[in-house]
N, C-alpha and C positions, 0 to 999 in steps of 0.2 A: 459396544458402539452406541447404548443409548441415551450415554453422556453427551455424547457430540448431539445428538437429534432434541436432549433436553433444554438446549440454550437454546430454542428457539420458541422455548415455553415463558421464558425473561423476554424474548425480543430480540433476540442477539441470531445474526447469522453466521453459520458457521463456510468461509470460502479456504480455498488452497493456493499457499505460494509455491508453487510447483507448476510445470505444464515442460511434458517432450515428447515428442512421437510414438518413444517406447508406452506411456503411461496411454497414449489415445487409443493404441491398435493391441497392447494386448485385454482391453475390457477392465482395468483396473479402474478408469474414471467413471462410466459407468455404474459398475460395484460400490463406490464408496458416493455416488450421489444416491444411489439406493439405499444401501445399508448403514451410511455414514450420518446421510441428513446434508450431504455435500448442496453448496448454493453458490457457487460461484468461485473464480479462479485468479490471481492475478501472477503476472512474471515481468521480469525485468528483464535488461542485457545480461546480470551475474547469472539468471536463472538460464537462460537461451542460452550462454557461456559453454556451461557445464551440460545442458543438454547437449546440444551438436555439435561440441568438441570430443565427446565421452562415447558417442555411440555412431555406430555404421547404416541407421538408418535413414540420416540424410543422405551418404553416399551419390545416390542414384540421382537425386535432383538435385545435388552440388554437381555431379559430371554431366547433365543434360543441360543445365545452365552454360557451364564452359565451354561445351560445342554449339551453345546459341551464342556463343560470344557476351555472358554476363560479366559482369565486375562483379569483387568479390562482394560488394556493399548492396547490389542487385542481387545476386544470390539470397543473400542473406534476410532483406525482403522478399523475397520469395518462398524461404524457408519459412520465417515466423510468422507471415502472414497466412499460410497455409495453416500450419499449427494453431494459430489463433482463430483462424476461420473452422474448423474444425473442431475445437474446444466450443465455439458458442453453438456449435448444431449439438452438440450433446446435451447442452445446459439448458437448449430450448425448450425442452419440456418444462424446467425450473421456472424460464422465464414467464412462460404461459401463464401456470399455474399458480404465480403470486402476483400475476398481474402487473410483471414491470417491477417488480420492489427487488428480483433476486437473480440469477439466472446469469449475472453476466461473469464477461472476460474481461482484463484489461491487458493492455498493447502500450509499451511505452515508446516516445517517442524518442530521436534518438539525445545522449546525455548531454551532447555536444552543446546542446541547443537550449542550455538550464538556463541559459543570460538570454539568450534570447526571444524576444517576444515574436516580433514576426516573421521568425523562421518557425517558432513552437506552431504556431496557428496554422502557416503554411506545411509543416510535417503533417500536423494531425489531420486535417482535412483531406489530406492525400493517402494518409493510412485508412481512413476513414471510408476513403472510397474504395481501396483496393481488398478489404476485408468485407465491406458492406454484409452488416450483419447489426440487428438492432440492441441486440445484445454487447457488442462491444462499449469497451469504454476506454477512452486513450487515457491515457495516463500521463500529466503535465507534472512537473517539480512544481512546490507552491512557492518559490523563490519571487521575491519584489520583480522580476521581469516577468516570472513564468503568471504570477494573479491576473494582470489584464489579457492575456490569452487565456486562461480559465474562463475568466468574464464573457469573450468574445468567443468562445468556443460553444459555450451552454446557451449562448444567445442563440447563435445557429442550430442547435437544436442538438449538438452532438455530445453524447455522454462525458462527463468528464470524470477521472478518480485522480485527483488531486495528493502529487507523494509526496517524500520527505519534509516532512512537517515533525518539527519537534518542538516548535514553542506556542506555548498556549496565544502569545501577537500573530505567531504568522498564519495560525487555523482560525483565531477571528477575524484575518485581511480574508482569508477566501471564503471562510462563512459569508460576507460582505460581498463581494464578486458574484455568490449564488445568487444572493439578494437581489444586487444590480439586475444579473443576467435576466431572473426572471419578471423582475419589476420592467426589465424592456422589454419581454419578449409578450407581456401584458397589454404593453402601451401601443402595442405593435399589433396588437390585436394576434398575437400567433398561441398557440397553446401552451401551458404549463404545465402540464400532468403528461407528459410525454418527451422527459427528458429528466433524467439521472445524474448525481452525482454521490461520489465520496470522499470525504476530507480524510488522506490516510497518516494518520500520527504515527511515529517511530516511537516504540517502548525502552525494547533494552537497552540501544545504544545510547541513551541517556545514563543508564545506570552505570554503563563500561566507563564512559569517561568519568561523569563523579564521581565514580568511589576509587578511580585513580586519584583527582585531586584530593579526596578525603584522607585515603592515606599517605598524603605529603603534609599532612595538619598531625600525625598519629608520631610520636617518638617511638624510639628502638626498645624500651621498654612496654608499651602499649599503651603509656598514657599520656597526655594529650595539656598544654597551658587551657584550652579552648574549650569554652561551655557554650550548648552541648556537646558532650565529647561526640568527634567526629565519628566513630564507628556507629551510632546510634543513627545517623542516616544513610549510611550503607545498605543499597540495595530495595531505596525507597520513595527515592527522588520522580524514577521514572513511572510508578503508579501514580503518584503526587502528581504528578505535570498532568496524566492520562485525566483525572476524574477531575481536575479545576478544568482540562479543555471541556468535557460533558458539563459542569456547570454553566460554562461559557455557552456553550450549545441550547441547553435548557433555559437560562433566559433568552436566547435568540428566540425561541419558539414559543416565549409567552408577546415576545412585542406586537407591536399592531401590523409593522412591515411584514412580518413572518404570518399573520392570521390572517390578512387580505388575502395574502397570494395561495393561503392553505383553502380559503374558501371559493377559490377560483380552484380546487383541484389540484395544485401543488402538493408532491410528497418533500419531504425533507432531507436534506443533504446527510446525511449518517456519517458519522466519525467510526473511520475502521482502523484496529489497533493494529499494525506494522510492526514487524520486527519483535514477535512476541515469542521468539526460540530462548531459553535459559541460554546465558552465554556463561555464566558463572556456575560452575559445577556446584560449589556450597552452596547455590538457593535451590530452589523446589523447581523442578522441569517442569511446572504449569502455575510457577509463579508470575508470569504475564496474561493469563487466561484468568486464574478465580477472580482475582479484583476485578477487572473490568469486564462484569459482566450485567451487562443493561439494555433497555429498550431502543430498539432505534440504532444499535452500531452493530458492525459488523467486525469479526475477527478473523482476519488472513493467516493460519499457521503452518508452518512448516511441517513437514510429514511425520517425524520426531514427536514434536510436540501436539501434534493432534494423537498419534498414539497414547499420548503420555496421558491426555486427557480421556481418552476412550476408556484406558485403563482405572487409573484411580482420578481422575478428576473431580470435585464436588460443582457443579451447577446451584446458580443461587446468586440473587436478584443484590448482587456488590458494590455495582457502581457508585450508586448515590450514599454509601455507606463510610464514614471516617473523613467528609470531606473536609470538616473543620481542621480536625488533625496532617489533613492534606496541608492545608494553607498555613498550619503552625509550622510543617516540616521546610519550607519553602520559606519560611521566614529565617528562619535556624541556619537554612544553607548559605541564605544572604550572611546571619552574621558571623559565618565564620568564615566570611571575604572568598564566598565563590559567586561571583558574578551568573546566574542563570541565562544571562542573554547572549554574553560573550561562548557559556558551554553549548548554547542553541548554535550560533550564529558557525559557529566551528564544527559539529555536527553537521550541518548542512553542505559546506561545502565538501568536508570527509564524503558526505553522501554522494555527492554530485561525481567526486574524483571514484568513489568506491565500484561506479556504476562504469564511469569512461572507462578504466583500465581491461574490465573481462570485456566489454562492449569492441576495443580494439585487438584484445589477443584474440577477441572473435575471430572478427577479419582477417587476420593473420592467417588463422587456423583455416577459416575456410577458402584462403588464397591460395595457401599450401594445396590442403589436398585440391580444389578448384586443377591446379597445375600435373598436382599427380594423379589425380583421376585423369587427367587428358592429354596427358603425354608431355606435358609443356616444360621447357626446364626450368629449373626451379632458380 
């Protein structure tokens, strides 16, 4: 496990997309913030899905709910907000101890709410208080509705980790939003060194879909009218997107906007890699981990793929490594007429729909039993 605990010798933290009841009460989360080098946690509806549909440990506070007369959408805040309150009293030791850089949880709001700005503000503020824990951090889509409730959430003082973000435009709109937020919360005379964010970029899913369109460029013999041949960006795209957004970041953090507000005490908005599980069995199961690894980001892995990396992982300062080659690879995909903004733009809303559908067979599930835990017919 002293792979996991050496990426934080690069700068890199290491957090979990994972979080259920079973992983808080049998001491597993515990365990692997100790011996993992574990710093923090994030979940979503797919994540909460599979937890409280899968196991009998919400049972009891789904059927105490049902005889206080909750809705199942009540419930089910009451579920994760528990679980999420819970998760950050473990991590608070993390958080103590880095001073606010690590430690936290994030709580997403619900997906319904991607388009919507002043419902996003209005959920989070309310999640915000019913979990009331300084270690939280809601979690907003970075969608053109969702950036100005980012803006106005961080203004307020409340954590933000900003998700599915897949194109290098739409994690420079919300780099711009930290900006904003904290250049008002300056002017306002309020603090800026006591308030967090993370811009989370999706990895794989970038690579699932282009090297679908790659191989509709590739003939039935393997070879291809198109230079470069198409197979030669296979499964490269989405490292590519990752280290031009960290350049993108890296100049943010040389300009003057960025070193005002760093010398007023500001820490830095950190780009954490999302969605960094191998989904394609022919690449390397911690082919979303060795590349991007660098100062200043954070990487959320799935349980899988943190073993993968505990086992044989190499640690090692990758980020800023091949970025030229990055920007060559990204030129190559332009000319072989795959549009990058149209794959982003399409990605996102997969994301947004990826997220609603376990988020509703939630409900479902915990209306169900809600009913048969308490008698009710169904």
């Amino acid at each position: 496990m002293n792979r996991l605990r050496k990426l934080a010798d690069y700068g890199q933290s290491y957090w979990m997309d994972d979080l259920s009841r079973d992983l808080l009460r049998s001491g597993e989360l515990p365990r692997r913030i100790r011996d993992e080098g574990l710093r923090g946690i994030t979940s979503n509806p797919a994540i909460f899905s599979q937890a409280i549909g899968g196991s009998t440990a919400y049972d009891e506070q789904i059927a105490r709910g049902a005889r206080g007369g909750l809705t199942a959408l009540q419930i089910y805040d009451e579920l994760t907000t528990r679980d999420i309150r819970d998760a950050c009293d473990a991590l608070s030791p993390v958080y103590r101890e880095t001073d606010g850089v690590d430690g936290y949880v994030s709580l997403e709001v619900s997906p319904l709410l991607a388009r919507d700005t002043v419902g996003s503000i209005t959920e989070a503020v309310r999640l915000a208080g019913l979990v009331d824990r300084p270690n939280l951090m809601i979690k907003i889509p970075g969608t053109a509705e969702g950036v100005p409730a980012v803006e106005e959430l961080l203004y307020r003082g409340i954590n933000v980790n900003v998700t599915l973000l897949f194109s290098i435009e739409a994690y420079q709109a919300v780099a711009e939003s930290w900006l904003k937020a904290l250049e008002r919360r300056q002017a306002g005379g309020l603090p800026v060194n006591t308030v967090a964010s993370v811009a989370s970029f999706f990895i794989s899913r970038i690579d699932t879909l282009v090297d679908q369109l790659l191989a509709h460029r590739i003939r039935p013999d393997g070879t291809s009218a198109l230079n470069p041949h198409p197979n030669t960006l296979q499964g490269k795209v989405a490292v590519a997107s990752g280290k031009l957004a960290y350049a993108a970041w890296r100049r943010m953090i040389r300009g003057e906007r960025w070193q005002a507000l760093e010398a007023a005490g500001a820490r830095p908005q950190r780009l954490l890699w999302a969605s960094t599980g191998t989904k394609n069995p022919a690449y390397s199961d911690v082919a979303y981990v060795e590349p991007l690894i660098g100062a200043h980001t954070v990487n959320t892995m799935p349980a899988a793929t943190a073993a993968a990396f505990a086992d044989h992982g190499r640690p090692g300062k990758n980020l800023t490594r091949a970025v030229p080659a990055a920007r060559k690879g990204l030129r190559e995909l332009k000319a072989l007429g795959i549009d990058l903004k149209r794959v982003t733009w399409q990605l996102e809303n997969e994301g947004i729909q990826k997220f609603i559908e376990p988020f509703e067979k939630l409900l479902a599930n915990i209306e169900a039993k809600r009913r048969a835990l308490d008698g009710l017919p169904g």
